[in-house]
C-alpha positions in Angstrom: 13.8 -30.7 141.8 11.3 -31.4 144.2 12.3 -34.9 144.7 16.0 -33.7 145.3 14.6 -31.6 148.0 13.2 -34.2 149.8 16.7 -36.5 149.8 18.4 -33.8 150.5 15.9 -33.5 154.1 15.9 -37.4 154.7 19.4 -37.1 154.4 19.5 -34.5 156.9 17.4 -36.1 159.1 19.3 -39.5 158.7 22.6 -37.9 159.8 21.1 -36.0 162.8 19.7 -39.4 164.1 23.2 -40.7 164.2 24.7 -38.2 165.5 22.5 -38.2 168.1 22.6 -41.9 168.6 26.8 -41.9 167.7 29.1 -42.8 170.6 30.6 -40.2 172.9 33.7 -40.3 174.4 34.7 -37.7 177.2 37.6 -37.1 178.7 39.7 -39.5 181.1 38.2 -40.3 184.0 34.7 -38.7 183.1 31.4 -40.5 184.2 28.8 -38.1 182.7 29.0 -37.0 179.2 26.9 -36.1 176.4 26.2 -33.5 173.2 24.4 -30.5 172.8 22.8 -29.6 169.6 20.9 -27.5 167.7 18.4 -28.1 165.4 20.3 -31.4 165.2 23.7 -29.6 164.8 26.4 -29.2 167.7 27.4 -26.1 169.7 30.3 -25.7 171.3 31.0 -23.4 174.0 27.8 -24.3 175.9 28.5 -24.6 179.5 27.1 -27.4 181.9 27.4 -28.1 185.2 26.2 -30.6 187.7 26.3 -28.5 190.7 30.5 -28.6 191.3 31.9 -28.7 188.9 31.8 -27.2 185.2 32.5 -28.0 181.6 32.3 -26.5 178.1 31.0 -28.4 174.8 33.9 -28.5 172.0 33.6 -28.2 168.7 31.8 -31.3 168.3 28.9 -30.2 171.1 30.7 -32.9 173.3 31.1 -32.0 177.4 32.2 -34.6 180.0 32.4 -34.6 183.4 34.3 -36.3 186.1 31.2 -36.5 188.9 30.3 -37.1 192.4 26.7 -37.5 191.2 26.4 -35.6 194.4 23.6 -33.1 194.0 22.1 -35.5 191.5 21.7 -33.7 188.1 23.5 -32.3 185.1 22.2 -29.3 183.6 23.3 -27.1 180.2 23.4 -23.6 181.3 21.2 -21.9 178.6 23.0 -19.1 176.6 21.5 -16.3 175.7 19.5 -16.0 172.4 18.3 -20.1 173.3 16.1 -22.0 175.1 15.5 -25.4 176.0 12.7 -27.7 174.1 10.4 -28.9 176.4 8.5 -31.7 177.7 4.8 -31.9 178.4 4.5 -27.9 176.3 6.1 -26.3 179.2 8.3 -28.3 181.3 12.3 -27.2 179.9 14.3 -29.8 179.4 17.7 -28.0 180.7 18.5 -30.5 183.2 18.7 -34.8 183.3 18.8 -37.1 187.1 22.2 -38.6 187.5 22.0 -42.1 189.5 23.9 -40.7 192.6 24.5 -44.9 194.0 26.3 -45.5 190.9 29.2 -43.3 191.0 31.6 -45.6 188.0 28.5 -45.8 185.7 28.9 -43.7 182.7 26.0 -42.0 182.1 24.9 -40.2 178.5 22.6 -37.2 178.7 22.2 -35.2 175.8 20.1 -31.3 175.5 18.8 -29.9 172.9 18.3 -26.0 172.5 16.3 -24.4 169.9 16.9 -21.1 168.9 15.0 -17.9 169.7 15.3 -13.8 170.3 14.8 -13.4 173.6 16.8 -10.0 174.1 12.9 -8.6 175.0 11.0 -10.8 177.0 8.8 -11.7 179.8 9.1 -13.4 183.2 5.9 -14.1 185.1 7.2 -14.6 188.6 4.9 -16.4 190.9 5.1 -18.0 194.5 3.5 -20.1 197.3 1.4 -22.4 195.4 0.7 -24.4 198.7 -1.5 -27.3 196.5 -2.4 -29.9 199.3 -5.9 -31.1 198.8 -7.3 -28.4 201.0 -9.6 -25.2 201.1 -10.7 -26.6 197.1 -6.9 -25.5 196.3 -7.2 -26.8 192.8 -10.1 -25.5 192.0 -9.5 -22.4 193.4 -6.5 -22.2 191.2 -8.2 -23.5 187.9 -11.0 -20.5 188.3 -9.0 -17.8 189.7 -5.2 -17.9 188.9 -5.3 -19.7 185.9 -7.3 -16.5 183.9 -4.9 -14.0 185.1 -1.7 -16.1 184.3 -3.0 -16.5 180.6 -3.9 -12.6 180.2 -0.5 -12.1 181.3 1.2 -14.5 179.2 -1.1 -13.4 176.0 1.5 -10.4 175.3 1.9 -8.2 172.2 4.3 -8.6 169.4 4.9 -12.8 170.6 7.6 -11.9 172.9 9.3 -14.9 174.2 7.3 -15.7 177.8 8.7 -17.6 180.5 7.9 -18.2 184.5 9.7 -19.0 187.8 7.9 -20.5 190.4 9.5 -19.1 193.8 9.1 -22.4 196.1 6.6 -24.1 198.5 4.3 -25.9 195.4 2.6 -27.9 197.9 2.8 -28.6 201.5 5.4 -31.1 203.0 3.0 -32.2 205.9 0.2 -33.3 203.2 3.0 -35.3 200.7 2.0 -38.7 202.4 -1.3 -37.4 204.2 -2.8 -36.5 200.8 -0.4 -38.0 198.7 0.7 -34.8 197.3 4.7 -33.9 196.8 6.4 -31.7 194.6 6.6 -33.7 191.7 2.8 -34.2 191.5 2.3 -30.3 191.4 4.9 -30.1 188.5 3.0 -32.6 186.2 -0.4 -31.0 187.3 1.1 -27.3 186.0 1.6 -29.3 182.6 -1.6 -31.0 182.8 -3.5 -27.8 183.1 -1.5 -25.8 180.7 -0.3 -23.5 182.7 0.8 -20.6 180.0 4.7 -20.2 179.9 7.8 -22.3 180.3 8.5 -22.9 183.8 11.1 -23.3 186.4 11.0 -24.2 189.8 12.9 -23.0 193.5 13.3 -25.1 196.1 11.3 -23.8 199.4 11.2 -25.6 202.6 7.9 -27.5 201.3 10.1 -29.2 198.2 12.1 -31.2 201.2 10.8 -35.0 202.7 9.6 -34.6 205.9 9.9 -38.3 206.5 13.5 -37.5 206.8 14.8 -38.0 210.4 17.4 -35.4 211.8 20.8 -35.9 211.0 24.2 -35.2 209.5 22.9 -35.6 205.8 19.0 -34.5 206.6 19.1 -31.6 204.5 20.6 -33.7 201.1 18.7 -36.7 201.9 15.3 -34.7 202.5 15.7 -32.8 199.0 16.6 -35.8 196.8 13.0 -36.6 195.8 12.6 -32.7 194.4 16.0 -33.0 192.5 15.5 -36.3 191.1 11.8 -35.3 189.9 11.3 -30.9 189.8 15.1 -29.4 188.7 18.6 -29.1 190.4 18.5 -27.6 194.1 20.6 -24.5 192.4 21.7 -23.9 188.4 21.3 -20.8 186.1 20.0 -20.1 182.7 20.6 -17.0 180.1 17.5 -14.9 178.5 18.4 -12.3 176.5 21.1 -9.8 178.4 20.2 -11.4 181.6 21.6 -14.1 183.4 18.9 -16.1 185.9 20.3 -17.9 188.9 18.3 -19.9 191.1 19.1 -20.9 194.4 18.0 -23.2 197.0 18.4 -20.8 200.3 16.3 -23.4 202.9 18.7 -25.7 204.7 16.4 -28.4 206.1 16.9 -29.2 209.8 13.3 -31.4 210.3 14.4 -31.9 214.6 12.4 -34.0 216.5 8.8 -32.8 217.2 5.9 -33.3 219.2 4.2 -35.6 216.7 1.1 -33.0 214.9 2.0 -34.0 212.0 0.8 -37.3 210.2 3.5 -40.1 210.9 5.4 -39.7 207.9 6.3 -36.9 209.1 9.0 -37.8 212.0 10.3 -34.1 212.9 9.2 -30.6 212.9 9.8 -29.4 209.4 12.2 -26.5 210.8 14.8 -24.9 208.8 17.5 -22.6 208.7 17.2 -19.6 206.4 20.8 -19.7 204.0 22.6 -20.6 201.6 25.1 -23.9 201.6 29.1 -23.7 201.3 28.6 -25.5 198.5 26.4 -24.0 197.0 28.0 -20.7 197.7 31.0 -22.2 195.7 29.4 -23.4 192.8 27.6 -19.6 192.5 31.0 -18.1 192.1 32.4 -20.3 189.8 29.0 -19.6 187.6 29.8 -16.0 188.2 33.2 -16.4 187.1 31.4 -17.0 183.5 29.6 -13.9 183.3 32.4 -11.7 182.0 30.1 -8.6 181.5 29.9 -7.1 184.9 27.1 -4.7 184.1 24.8 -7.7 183.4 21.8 -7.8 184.8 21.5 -10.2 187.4 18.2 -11.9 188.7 18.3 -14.3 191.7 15.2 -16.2 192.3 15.2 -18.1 195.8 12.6 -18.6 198.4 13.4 -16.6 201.0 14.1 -13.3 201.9 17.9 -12.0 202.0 17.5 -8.6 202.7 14.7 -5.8 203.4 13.9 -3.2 205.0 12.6 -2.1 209.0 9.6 -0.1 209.6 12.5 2.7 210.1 13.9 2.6 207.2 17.3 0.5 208.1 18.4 -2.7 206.6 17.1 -6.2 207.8 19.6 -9.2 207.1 17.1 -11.6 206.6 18.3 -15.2 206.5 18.9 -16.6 209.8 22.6 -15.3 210.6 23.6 -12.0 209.8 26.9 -13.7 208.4 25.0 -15.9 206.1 22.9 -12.8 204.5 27.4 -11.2 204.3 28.3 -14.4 202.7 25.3 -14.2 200.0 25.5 -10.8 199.4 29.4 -10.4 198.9 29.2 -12.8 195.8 28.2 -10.8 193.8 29.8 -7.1 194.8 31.3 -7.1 191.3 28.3 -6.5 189.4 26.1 -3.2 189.2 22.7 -4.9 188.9 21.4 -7.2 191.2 17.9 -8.1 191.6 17.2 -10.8 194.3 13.7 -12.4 194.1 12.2 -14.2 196.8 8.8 -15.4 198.4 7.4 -17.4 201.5 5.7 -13.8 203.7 2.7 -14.1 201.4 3.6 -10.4 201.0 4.5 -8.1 198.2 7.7 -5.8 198.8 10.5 -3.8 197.1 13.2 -3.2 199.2 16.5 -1.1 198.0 18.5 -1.0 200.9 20.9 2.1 201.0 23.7 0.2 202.1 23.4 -1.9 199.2 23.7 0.2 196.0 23.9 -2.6 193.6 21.1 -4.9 195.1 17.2 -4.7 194.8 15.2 -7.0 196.7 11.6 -7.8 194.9 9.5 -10.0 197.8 6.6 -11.9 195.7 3.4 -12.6 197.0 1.2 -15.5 197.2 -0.9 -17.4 194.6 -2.3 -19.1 197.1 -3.8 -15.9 198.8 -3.2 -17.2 202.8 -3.2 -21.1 201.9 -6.5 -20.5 199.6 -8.3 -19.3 202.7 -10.0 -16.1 202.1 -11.3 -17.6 198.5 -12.9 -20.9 200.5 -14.2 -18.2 203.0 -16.0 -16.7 200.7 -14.2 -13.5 200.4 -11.9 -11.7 198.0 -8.6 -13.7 197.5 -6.2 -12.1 199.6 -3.0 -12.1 201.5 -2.1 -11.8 205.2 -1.4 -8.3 204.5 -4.3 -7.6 203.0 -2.9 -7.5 199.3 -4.6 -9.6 196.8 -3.3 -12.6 195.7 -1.3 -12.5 192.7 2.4 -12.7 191.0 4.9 -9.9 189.5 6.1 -9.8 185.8 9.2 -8.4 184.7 9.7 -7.1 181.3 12.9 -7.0 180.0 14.0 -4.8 176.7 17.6 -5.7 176.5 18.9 -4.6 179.8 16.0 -2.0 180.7 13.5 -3.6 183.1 10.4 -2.6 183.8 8.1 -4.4 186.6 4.3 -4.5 188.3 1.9 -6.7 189.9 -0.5 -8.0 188.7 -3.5 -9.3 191.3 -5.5 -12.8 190.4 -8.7 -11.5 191.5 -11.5 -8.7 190.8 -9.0 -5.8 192.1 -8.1 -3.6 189.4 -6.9 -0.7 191.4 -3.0 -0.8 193.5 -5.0 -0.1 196.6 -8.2 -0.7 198.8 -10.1 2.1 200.5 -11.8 1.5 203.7 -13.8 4.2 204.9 -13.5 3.3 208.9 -16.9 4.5 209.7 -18.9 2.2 207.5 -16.0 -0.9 208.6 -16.6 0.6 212.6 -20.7 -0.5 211.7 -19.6 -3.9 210.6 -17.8 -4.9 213.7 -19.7 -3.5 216.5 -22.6 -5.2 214.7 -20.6 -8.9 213.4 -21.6 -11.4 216.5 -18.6 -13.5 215.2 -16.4 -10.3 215.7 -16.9 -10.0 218.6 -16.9 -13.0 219.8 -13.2 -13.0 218.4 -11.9 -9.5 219.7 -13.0 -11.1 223.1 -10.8 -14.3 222.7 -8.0 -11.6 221.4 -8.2 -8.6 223.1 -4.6 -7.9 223.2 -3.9 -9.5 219.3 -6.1 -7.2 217.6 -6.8 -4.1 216.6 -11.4 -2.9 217.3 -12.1 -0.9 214.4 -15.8 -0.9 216.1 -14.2 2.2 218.4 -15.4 5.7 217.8 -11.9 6.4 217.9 -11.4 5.4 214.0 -14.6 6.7 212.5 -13.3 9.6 211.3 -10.5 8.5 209.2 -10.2 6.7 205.6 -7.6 3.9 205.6 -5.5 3.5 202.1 -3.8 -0.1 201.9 -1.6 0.2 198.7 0.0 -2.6 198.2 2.0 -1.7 195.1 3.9 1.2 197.2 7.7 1.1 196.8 11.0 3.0 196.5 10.2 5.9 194.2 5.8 5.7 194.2 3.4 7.9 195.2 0.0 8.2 196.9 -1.9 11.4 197.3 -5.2 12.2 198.8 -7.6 15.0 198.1 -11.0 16.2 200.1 -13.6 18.4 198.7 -11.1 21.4 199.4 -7.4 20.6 200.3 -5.0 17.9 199.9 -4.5 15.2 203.3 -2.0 13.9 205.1 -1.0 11.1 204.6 0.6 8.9 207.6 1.7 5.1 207.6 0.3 3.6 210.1 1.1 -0.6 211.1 -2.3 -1.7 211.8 -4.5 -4.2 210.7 -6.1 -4.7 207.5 -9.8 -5.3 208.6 -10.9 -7.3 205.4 -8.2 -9.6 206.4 -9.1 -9.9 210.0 -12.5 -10.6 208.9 -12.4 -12.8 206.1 -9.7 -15.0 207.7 -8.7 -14.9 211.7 -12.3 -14.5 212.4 -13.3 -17.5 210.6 -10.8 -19.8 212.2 -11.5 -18.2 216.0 -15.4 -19.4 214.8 -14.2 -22.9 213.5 -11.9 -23.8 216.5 -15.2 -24.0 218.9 -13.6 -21.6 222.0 -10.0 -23.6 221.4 -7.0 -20.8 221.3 -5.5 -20.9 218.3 -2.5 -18.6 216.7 -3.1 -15.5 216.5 -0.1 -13.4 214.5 0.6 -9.7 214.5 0.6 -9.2 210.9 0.1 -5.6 210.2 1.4 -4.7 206.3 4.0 -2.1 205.7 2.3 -0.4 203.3 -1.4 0.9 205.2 -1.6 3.9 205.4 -4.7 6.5 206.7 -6.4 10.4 206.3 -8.2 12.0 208.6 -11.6 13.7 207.7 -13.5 16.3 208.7 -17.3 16.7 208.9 -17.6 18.8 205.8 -15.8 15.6 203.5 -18.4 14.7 201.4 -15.7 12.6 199.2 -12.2 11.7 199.0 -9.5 11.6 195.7 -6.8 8.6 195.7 -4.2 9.1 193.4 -1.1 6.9 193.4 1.5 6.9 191.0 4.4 3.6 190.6 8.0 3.7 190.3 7.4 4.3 186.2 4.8 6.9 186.4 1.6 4.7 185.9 -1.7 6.3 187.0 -4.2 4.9 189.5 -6.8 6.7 190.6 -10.4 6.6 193.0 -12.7 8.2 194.8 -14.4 7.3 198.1 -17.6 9.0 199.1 -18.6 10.1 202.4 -22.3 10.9 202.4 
């Protein structure tokens, strides 16, 4: 019996090797073909695209595909209940180079999909990577991110785990200078092990900046990222949710005034939108998803719409027309989650205008480019907010979200009590030195003015949280306020006012949305910071005055 087991497997195996190695023919006319299988055996219905057009697999897993090569990829669009294998333990194989000089070739590229139940699961979103050789980036990444990624990718019950990395891996003005590009960073988050299944965005980082300005700059500068990372744009299935990722930077790279090493002959500007084509090809993918009420998720780099310190909606991508165009894609479905990156800032817009779209804004990884860590100081962001990535948890179509920081932080907020930070600047020579270089930039904390107030910065506040504050006897106001973060200030602008040796350097505005300050009286002897998220999770604190 035992020995009739083990034909019957060789057998298996023997046939799957030729059909995997049999000849495929596609339709007429058709330059890229292939099969998808599996566990050896063909599916049909698969969809797979190479960024125009589209195609189904028939009964005999078979798709072809009469090419441009243009966009330079095929990929299988991933139904639900699947996933790709993978290369390297976490790279997904969903998607294969097409040779875009040599349009009559016909070229074979087969996928394989194993099978899996991925109704729950979790997506570890993360942004900004910025690995250039600089500020001990690697290391800083090894010792800091690295732990928090595998904690958050150690979930309970083996739920299928997966990542998107929101754009800018590494620095375009360090891809010849330090010999860095995207590809490098891609085999380096295998190398290292980072802990889930990843896919990539394009930002305006992924794009050659040895790329002169021209007609074709844009497709030219991105060919080395879709030849080595993923497609500029394609879409994948996980459980009741259908992924799309988008490449939303049109590259632009004008002539400059030559800071950059010499491989790099423009400026590295960009417009903020999404192509006609690629515009055309999200429809079409659209058209697929028959289910209106699925949840959507669309990861892309930057920001397509938020939020004004008054309340009212910002079209964020460089044309107000281009944000119209984006948006009206997808006015058929009820839930739309776009996620995006680039700020170095966490946010949850949900515009009123725009009842079927949330916009979830990731922060950094690499704090501010891996400054405040080098510095020193706690790993944070421009706005103050640690450095860190968002997961979302899916249970069939209910979601649930948070952040989750890199660092020591355990709490959604810091407190500063402003007569303790009032000490440290009047009495920080390198402080002052700075607020008299920046008189007008920045905000001194060392005035009497502030000493007797508490500043909150809760960087997890959104639509639908909550942040209280008690004294010894009554509960606070409360009151946004859009000034500085001082631990910022300090561990970051400071340093680089101290390092340029009297040379003016650029100094931003960059006061977070989401500070906020109490007032105390001389009878506080402590203060009680409750905030509550979006799903009712606790945090709480308490400051003391004495």
């Amino acid at each position: 019996m035992r020995r009739l087991v083990v034909l019957l497997l060789l057998s298996f195996s023997v046939v799957t090797n030729l059909w995997a190695k049999r000849d495929v023919v596609g339709s007429k006319g058709a330059n890229v073909v292939g099969v998808v299988t599996c566990d050896g055996k063909p599916m049909e219905g698969v969809l797979v695209s190479d960024g125009a057009l589209f195609a189904r697999t028939d009964s005999l897993g078979v798709y072809s595909l009469a090419s441009l090569k243009y966009y330079g990829s095929v990929f299988v669009i991933t139904p639900s209940g699947y996933e790709p294998t993978t290369r390297r333990g976490n790279i997904p194989q969903f998607w294969a180079p097409l040779e875009q000089d040599k349009l009559q070739k016909v070229e074979r590229h087969d996928f394989s999909l194993r099978k899996v139940d991925n109704n729950r699961h979790r997506m570890i979103f993360t942004a900004d990577m910025h690995i250039s050789a600089r500020n001990d980036d690697m290391l800083q990444f090894k010792r800091t991110c690295m732990p928090a990624l595998r904690r958050a990718a150690a979930v309970k019950d083996s739920i299928p785990v997966y990542s998107v990395i929101l754009g800018d891996l590494c620095r375009n003005d360090s891809w010849y200078s330090q010999d860095i590009d995207p590809s490098d960073v891609v085999r380096l988050m295998s190398t290292i092990r980072y802990p889930a299944m990843f896919y990539t965005v394009m930002g305006e980082n992924e794009y050659d900046g040895s790329v002169p300005a021209g007609v074709l700059t844009d497709h030219q500068a991105s060919k080395l990222y879709a030849t080595t990372c993923a497609p500029r744009f394609y879409s994948f299935n996980i459980g009741q949710v259908h992924y799309v990722v988008l490449d939303n930077t049109f590259f632009k790279n004008e002539a400059g005034d030559g800071k950059y090493p010499t491989e790099v002959v423009g400026k590295r500007n960009f417009d903020r939108r999404v192509s006609a084509d690629c515009l055309a090809w999200l429809r079409r993918d659209l058209e697929y998803v028959e289910d209106k009420s699925t949840p959507i998720v669309v990861c892309m780099h930057h920001s397509v719409v938020r939020m004004s310190n008054k309340g009212k909606l910002i079209k964020a991508l460089s044309k107000a027309e281009d944000t119209d165009s984006l948006v009206s894609c997808f006015n058929d479905f009820s839930s739309v989650r776009f996620v995006t990156a680039h700020i170095h800032r966490r946010r949850v817009s949900q515009p009123k205008e725009l009842k079927n779209i949330t916009e979830h804004t990731v922060t950094s990884l690499s704090g501010n480019n891996w400054e405040t860590g080098y510095n020193g100081f706690p790993h944070i962001c421009s706005d103050g907010s640690p450095a860190g990535f968002e997961l979302f948890d899916y249970d069939g179509r209910e979601l649930k979200w948070h952040f989750c920081p890199v660092g020591d932080e355990t709490l959604p907020f810091r407190l500063y009590d402003m007569r303790k930070v009032g000490e440290k600047y009047r009495k920080d020579e390198d402080m002052q030195n700075f607020l008299r270089a920046y008189p007008k930039k920045r905000m001194d904390y060392g005035d009497e003015s502030f000493a007797d107030y508490v500043y909150i910065n809760y960087w997890c506040e959104e639509p639908g949280s909550k942040l209280e504050v008690w004294d010894d006897t009554k509960q606070l106001k409360v009151r946004r306020v859009y000034h500085d973060d001082p631990l910022y200030t300090r561990s970051t602008l400071v340093i680089r006012h101290k390092n340029s040796r009297g040379k003016k350097i650029n100094i931003p505005r960059n006061s977070p949305q989401h500070l906020f300050r109490v007032k105390t009286d001389s009878t506080s002897t402590h203060l009680r910071v409750r905030a509550v998220d979006s799903f009712g999770q606790e945090a709480a604190d308490t400051l003391f005055l004495l």
